[in-house]
MARNU-983666 format. One record per atom (N, C-alpha, C): residue in one letter; x, y, z; residue number from 1; atom name. Coordinates in pm, 1 decimal, padded with zeros to 6 digits. Last residue first. Example, Ala and Ser with C-alpha at 12.3 -4.5 7.8 and 13.67 -1.06 7.14 Angstrom:
[pt "S",[01285.0,-00225.0,00708.0],2,"N"]
[pt "S",[01367.0,-00106.0,00714.0],2,"CA"]
[pt "S",[01290.0,00003.0,00787.0],2,"C"]
[pt "A",[01319.0,-00569.0,00780.0],1,"N"]
[pt "A",[01230.0,-00450.0,00780.0],1,"CA"]
[pt "A",[01320.0,-00330.0,00780.0],1,"C"]
//
This chain:
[pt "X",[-01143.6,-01303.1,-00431.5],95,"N"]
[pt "X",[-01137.6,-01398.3,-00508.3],95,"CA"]
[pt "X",[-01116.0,-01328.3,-00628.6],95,"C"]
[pt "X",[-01025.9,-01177.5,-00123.4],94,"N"]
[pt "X",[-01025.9,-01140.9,-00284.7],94,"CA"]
[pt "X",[-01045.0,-01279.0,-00339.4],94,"C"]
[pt "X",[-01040.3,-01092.8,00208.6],93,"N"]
[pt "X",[-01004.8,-01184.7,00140.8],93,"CA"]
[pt "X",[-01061.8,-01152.9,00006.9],93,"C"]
[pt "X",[-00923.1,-00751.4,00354.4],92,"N"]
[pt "X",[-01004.7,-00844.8,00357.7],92,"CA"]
[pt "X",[-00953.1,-00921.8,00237.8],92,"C"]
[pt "X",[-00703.9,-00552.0,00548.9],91,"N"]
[pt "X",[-00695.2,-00708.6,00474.0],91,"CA"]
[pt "X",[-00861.0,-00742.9,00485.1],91,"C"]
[pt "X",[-00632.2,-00206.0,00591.3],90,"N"]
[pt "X",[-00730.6,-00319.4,00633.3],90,"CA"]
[pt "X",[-00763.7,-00428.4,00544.5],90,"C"]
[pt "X",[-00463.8,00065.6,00692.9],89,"N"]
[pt "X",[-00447.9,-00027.7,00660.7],89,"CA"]
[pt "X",[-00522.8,-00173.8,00648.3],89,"C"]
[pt "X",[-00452.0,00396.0,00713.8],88,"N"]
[pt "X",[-00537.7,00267.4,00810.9],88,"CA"]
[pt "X",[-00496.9,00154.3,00672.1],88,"C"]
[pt "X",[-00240.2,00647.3,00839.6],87,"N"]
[pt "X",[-00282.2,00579.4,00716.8],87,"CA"]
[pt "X",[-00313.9,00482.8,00819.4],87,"C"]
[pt "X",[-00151.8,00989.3,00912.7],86,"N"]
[pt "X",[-00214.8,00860.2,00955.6],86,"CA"]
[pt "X",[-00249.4,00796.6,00775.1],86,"C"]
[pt "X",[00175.3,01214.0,00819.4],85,"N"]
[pt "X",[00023.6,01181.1,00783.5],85,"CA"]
[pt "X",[-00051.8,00995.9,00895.2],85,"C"]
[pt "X",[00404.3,01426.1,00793.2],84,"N"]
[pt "X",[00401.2,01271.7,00907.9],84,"CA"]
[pt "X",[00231.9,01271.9,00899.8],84,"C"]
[pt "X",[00422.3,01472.8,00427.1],83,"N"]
[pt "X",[00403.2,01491.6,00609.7],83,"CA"]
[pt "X",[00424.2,01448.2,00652.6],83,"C"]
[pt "X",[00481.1,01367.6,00234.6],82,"N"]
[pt "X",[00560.6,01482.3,00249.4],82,"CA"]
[pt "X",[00603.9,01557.8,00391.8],82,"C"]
[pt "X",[00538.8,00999.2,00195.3],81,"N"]
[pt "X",[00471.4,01119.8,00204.1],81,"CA"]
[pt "X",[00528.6,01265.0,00242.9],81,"C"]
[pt "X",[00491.7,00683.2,00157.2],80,"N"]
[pt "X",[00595.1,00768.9,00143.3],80,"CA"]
[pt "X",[00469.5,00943.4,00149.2],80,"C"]
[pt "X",[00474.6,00340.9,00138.2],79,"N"]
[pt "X",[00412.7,00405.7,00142.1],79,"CA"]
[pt "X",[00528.6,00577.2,00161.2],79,"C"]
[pt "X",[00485.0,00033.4,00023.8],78,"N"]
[pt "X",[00548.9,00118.3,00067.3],78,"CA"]
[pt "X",[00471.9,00224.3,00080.0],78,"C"]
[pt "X",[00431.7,-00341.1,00103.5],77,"N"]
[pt "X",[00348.3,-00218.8,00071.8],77,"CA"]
[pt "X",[00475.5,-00099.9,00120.0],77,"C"]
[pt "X",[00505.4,-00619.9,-00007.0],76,"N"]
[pt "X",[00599.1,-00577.0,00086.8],76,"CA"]
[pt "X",[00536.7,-00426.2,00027.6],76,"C"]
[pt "X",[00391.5,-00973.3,00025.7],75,"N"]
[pt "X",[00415.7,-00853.1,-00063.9],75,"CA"]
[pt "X",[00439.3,-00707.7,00054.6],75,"C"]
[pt "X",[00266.7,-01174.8,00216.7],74,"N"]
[pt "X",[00439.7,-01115.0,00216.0],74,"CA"]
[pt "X",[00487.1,-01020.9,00092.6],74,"C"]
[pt "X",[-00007.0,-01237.0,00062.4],73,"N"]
[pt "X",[00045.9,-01232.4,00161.4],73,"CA"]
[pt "X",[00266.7,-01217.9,00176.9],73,"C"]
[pt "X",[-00089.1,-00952.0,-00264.9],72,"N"]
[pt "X",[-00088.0,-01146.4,-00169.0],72,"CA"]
[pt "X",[00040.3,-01130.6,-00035.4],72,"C"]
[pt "X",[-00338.4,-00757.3,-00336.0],71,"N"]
[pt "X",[-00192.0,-00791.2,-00290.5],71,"CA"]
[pt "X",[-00181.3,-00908.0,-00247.9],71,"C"]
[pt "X",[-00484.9,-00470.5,-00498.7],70,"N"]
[pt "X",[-00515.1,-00670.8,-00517.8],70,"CA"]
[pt "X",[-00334.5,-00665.1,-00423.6],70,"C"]
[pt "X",[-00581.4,-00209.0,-00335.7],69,"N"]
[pt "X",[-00505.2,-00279.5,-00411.8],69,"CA"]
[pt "X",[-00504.6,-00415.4,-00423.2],69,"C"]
[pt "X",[-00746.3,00174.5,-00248.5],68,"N"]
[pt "X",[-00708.8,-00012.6,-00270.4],68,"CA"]
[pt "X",[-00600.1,-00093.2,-00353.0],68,"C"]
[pt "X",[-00695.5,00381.2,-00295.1],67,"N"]
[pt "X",[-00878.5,00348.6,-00210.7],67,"CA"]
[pt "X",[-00819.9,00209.4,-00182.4],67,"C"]
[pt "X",[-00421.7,00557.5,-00318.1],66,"N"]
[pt "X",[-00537.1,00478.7,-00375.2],66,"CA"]
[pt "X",[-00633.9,00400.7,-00281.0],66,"C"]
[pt "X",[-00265.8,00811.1,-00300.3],65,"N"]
[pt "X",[-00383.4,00825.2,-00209.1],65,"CA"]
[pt "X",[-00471.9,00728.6,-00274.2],65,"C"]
[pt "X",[-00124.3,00817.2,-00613.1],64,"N"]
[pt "X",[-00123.0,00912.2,-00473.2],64,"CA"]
[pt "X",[-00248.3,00866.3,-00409.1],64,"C"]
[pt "X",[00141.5,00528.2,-00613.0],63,"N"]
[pt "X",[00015.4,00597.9,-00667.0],63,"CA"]
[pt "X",[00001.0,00672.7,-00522.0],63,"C"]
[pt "X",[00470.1,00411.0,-00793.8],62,"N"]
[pt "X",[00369.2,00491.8,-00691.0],62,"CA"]
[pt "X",[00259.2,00553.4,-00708.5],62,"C"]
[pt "X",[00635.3,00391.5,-00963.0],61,"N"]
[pt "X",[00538.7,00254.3,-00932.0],61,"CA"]
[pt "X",[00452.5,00284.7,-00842.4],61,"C"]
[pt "X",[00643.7,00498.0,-01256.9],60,"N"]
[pt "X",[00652.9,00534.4,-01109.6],60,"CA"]
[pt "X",[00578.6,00410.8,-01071.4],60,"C"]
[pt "X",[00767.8,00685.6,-01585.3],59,"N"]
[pt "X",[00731.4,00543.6,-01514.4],59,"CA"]
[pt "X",[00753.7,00572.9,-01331.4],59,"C"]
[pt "X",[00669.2,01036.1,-01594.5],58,"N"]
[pt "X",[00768.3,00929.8,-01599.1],58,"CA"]
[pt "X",[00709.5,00825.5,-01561.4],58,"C"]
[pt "X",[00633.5,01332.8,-01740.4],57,"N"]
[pt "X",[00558.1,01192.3,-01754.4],57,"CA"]
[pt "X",[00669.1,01167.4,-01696.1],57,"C"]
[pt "X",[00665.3,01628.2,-01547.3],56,"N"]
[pt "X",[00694.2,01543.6,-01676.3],56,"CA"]
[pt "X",[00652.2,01396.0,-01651.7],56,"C"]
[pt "X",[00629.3,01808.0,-01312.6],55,"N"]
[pt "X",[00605.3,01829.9,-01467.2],55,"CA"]
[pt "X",[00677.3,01761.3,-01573.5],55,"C"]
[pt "X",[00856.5,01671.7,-01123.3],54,"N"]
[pt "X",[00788.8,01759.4,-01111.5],54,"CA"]
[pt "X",[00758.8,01807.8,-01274.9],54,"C"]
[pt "X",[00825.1,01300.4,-01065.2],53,"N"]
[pt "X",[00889.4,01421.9,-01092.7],53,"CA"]
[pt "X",[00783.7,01513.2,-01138.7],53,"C"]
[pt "X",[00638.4,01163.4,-00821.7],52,"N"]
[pt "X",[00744.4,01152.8,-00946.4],52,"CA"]
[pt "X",[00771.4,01272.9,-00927.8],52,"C"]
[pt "X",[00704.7,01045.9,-00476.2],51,"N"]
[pt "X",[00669.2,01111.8,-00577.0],51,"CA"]
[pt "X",[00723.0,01126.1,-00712.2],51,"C"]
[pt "X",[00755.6,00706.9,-00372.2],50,"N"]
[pt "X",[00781.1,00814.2,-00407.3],50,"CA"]
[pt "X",[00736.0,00948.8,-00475.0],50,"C"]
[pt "X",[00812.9,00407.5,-00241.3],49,"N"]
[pt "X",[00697.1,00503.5,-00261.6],49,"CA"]
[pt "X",[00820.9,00654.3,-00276.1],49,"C"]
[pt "X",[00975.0,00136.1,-00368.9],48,"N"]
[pt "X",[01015.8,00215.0,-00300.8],48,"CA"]
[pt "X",[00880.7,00295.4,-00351.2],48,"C"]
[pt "X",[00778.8,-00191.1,-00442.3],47,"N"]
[pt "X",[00899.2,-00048.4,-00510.3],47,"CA"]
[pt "X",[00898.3,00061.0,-00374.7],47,"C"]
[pt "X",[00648.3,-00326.5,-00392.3],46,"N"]
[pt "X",[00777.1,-00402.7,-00379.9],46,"CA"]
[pt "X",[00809.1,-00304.6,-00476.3],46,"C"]
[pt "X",[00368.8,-00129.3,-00447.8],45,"N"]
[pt "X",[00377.3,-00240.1,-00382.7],45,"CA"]
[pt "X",[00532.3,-00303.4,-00446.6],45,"C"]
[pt "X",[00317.6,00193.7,-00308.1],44,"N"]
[pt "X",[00357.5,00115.8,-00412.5],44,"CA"]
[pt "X",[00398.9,00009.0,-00306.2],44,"C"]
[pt "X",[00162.4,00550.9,-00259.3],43,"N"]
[pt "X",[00184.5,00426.7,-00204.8],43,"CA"]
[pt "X",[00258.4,00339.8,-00305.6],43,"C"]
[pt "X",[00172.7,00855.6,-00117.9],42,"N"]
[pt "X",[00193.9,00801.4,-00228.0],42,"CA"]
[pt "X",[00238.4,00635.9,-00188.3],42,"C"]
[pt "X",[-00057.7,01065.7,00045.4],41,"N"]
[pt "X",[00053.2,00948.9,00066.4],41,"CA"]
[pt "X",[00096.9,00849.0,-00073.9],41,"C"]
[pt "X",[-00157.8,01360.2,00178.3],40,"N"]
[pt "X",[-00131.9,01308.0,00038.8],40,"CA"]
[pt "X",[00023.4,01136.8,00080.9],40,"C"]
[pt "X",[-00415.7,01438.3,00373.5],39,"N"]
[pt "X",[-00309.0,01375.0,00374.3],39,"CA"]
[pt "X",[-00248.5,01332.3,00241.0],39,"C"]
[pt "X",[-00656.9,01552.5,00443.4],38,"N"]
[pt "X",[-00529.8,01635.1,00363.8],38,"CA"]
[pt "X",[-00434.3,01561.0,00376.1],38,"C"]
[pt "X",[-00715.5,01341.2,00702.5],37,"N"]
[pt "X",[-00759.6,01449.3,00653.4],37,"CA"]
[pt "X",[-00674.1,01574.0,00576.9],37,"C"]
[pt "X",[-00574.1,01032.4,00677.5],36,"N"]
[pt "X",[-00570.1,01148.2,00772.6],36,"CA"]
[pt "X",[-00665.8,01237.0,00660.7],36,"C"]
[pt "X",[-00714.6,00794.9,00485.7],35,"N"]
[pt "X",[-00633.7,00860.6,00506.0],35,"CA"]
[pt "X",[-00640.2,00952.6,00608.0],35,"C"]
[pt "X",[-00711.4,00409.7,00422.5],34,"N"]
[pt "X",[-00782.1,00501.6,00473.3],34,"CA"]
[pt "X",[-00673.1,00595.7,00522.0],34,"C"]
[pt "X",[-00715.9,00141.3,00188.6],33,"N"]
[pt "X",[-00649.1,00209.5,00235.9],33,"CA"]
[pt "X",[-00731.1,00347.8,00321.3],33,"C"]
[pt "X",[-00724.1,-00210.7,00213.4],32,"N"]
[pt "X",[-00803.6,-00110.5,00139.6],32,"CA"]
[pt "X",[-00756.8,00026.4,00235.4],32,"C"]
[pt "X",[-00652.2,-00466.7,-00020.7],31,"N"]
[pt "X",[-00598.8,-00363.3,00095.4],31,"CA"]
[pt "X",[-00667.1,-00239.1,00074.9],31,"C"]
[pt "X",[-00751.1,-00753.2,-00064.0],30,"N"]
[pt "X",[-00753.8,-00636.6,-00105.9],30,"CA"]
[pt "X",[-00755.2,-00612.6,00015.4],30,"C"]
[pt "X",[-00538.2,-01098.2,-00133.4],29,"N"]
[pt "X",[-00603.3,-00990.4,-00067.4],29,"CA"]
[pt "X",[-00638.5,-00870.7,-00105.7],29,"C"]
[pt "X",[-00524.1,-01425.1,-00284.5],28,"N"]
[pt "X",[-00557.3,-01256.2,-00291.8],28,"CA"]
[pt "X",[-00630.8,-01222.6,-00178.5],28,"C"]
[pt "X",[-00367.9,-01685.1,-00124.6],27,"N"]
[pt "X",[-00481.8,-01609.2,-00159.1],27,"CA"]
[pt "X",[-00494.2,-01465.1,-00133.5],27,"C"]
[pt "X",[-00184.6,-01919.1,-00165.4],26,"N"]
[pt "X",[-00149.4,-01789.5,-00139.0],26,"CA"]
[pt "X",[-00234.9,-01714.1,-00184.1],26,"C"]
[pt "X",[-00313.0,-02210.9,-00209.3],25,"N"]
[pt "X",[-00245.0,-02147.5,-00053.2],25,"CA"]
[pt "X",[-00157.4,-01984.2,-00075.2],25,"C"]
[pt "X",[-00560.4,-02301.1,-00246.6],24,"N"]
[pt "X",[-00537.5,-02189.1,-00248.2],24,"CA"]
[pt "X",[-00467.1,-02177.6,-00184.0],24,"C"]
[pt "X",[-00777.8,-02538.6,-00155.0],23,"N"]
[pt "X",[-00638.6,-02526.8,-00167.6],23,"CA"]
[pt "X",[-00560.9,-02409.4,-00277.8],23,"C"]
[pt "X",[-01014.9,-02331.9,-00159.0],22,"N"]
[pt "X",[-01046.7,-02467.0,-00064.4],22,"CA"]
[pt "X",[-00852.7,-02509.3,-00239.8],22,"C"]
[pt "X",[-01013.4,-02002.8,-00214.0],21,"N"]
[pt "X",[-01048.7,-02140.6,-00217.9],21,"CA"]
[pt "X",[-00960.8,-02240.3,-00151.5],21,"C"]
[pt "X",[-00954.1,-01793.8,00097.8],20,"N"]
[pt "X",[-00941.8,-01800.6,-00062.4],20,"CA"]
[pt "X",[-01009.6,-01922.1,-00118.7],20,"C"]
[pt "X",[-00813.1,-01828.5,00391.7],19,"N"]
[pt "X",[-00909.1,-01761.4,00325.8],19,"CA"]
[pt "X",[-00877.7,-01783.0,00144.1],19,"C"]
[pt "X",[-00606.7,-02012.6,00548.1],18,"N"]
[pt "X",[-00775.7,-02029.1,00563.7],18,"CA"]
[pt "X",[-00859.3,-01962.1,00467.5],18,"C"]
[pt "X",[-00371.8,-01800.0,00678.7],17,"N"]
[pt "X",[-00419.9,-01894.0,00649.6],17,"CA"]
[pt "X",[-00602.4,-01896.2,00657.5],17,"C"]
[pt "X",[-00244.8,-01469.5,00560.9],16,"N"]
[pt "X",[-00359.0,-01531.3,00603.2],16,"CA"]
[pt "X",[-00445.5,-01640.6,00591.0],16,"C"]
[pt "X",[00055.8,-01314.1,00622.7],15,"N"]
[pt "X",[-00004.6,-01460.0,00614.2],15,"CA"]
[pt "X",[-00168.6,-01491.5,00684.6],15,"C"]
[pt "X",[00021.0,-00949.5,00577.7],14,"N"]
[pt "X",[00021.3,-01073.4,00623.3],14,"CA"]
[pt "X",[00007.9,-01170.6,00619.2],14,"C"]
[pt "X",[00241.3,-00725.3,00403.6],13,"N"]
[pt "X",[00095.5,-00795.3,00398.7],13,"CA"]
[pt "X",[00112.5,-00882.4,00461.4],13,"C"]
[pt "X",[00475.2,-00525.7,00602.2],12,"N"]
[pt "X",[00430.0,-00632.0,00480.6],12,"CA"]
[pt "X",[00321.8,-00711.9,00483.3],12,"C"]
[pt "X",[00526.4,-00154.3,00504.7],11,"N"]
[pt "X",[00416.3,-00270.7,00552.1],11,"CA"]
[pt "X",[00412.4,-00398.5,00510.7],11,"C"]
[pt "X",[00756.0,00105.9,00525.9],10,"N"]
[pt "X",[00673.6,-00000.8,00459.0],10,"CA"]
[pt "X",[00625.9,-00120.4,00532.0],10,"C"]
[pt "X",[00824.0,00440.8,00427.9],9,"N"]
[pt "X",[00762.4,00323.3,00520.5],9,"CA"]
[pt "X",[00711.5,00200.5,00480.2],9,"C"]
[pt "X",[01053.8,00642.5,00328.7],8,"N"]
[pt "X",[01041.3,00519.2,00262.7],8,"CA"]
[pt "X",[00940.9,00403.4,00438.3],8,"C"]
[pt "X",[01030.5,00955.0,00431.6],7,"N"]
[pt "X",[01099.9,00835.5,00486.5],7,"CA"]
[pt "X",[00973.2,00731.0,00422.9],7,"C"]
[pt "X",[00887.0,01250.4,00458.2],6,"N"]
[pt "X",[00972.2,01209.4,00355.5],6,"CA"]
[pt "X",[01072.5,01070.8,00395.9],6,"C"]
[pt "X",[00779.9,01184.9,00779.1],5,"N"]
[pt "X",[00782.9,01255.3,00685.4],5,"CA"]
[pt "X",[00910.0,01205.5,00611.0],5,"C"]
[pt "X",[00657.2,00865.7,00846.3],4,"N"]
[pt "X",[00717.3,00951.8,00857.6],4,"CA"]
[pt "X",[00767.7,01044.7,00750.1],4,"C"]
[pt "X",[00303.1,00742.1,00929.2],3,"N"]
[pt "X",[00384.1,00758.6,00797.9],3,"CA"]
[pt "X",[00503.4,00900.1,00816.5],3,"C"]
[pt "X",[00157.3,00539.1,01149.2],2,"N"]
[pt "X",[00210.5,00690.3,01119.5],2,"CA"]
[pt "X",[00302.7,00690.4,01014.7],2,"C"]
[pt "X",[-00122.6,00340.8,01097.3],1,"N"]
[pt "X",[00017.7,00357.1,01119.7],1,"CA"]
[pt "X",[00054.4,00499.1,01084.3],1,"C"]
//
């Protein structure tokens, strides 16, 4: 998906009947994330994506450019960036 510059994008994980244990009905997923080349995308799950602030600690629910994440189906992925960057997006099943 194309990630618009400085604009709040967001993805919501999908319903994936069938996968997890045998009655499991909202089974972990890992999202595993793939980037454009120099792409910096700051991601977060049911927070707005953002960068923090410039030279100082703060709480952020955003991470820059993570490989992955544990998520369950209708969790609501944000993503946020400086560019208009590519991001790949890909559900496999998590026990």
């Amino acid at each position: 998906m194309q990630i618009n510059c400085t604009t709040d994008t967001t993805l919501t994980v999908p319903s994936i009947s069938g996968l997890g244990r045998i009655g499991n009905t909202n089974p972990k997923l890992l999202a595993i994330f793939s980037y454009q080349s120099g792409a910096t995308v700051f991601v977060a799950n049911g927070a707005d994506a953002a960068p923090g602030g410039a030279d100082t600690f703060a709480a952020n629910a955003s991470v820059i450019n993570p490989t992955g994440r544990i998520v369950y189906a209708g969790d609501v992925l944000h993503f946020y960036s400086l560019a208009q960057d590519e991001v790949t997006v890909e559900f496999q099943a998590w026990q």
